[in-house]
C-alpha positions as CSV (number, residue, x, y, z in Angstrom):
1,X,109.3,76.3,111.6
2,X,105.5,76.8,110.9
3,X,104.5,75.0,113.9
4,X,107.1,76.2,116.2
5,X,105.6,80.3,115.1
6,X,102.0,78.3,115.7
7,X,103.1,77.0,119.1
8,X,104.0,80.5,120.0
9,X,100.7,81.5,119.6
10,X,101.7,83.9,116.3
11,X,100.5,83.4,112.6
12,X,102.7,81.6,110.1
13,X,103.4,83.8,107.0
14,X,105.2,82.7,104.1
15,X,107.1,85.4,102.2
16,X,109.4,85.6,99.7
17,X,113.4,87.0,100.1
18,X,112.4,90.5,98.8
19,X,108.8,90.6,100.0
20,X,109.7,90.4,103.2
21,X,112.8,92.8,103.5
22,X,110.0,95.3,102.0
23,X,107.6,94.5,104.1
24,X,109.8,94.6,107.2
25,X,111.6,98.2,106.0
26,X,108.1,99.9,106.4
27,X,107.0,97.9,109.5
28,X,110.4,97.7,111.8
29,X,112.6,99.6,110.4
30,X,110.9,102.9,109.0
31,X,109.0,103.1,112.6
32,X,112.4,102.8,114.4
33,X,113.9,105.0,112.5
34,X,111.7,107.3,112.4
35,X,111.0,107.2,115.8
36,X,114.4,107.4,117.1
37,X,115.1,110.8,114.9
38,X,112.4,112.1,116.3
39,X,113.6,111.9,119.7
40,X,116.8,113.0,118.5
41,X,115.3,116.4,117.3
42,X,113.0,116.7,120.1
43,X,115.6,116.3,122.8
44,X,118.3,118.7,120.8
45,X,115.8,121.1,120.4
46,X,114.3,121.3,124.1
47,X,116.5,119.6,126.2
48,X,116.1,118.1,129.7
49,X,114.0,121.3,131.0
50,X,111.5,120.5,128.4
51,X,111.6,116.8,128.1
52,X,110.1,117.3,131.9
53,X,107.1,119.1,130.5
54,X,106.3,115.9,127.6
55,X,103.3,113.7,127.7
56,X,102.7,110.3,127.4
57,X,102.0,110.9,123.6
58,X,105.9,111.6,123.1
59,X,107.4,108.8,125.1
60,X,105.0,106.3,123.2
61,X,105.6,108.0,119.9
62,X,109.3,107.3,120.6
63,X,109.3,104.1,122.6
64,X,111.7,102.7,119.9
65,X,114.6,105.5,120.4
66,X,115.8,103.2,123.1
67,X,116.4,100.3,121.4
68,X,120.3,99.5,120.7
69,X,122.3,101.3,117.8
70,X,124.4,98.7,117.7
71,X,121.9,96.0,116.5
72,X,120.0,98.5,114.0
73,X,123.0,99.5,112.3
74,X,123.3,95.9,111.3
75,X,120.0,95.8,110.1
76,X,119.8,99.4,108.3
77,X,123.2,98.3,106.1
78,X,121.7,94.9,105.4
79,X,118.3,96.1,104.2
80,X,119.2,99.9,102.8
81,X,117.8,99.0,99.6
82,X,114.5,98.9,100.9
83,X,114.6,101.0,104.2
84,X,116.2,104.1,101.7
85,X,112.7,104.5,99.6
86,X,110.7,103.9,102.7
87,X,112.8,106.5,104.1
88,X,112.1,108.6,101.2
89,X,108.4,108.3,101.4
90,X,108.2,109.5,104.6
91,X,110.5,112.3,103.8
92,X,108.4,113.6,100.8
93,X,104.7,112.9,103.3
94,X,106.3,115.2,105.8
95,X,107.5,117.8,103.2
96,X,103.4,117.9,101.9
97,X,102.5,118.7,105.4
98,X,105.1,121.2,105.6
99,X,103.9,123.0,102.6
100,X,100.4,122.7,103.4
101,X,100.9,124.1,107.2
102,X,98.8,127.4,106.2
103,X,96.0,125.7,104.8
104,X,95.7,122.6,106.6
105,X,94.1,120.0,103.6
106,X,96.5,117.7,103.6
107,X,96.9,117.0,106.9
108,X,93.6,116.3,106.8
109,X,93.8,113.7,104.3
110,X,96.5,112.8,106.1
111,X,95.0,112.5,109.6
112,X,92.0,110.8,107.9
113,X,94.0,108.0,106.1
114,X,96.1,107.3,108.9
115,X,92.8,106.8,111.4
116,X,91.8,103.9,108.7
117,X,94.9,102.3,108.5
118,X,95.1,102.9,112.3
119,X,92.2,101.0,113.2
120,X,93.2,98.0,110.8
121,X,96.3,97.7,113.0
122,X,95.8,94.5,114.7
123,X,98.2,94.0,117.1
């Protein structure tokens, strides 16, 4: 298997059973998620007129929401135990920039931190 991932021109990692269902909750499934709610929201909330006025920055943000529920809900019931805490981190980041709307410190930590971890993205 390692040298077919090789031959693909990708990395071989070896991970254990519950490594990698954590690992893949908060890099597969938490951004689908996520990004698929958003759209969700964002299209219930302005519909069609205003999905007319959005950027690039939304339809990138949200170039998961098309993916296929049917294959997703698969994966979200076989991997809830890890995908429900992600879920629930993101939850409680979002309700400290709610909170901190009038002053605007966290979301400058949290602009900041997210630039590092940005830019250590390799893809």
């Amino acid at each position: 298997m390692s040298a077919f991932v090789s031959a693909l021109g990708a990395e071989p990692r070896a991970l254990d059973p519950a490594s990698h269902d954590r690992v893949l909750a908060y890099l597969s499934h938490l951004p689908q998620l996520t990004a698929s709610a958003l759209m969700q929201v964002v299209g219930d909330a302005v519909g069609p007129d205003g999905l007319a006025l959005a950027g690039r920055g939304l339809a990138d943000t949200t170039r998961l929401a098309s993916s296929p529920a049917e294959i997703w809900r698969d994966i979200a019931a076989t991997n809830a135990d890890e995908i429900g805490p992600a879920l629930d981190v993101l939850i409680a980041m979002l309700q400290d920039l709610r909170r901190d709307l009038p002053r605007g410190d966290r979301l400058a930590e949290v602009f900041g931190g997210a630039e590092t971890w940005r830019r250590a993205l390799s893809v």
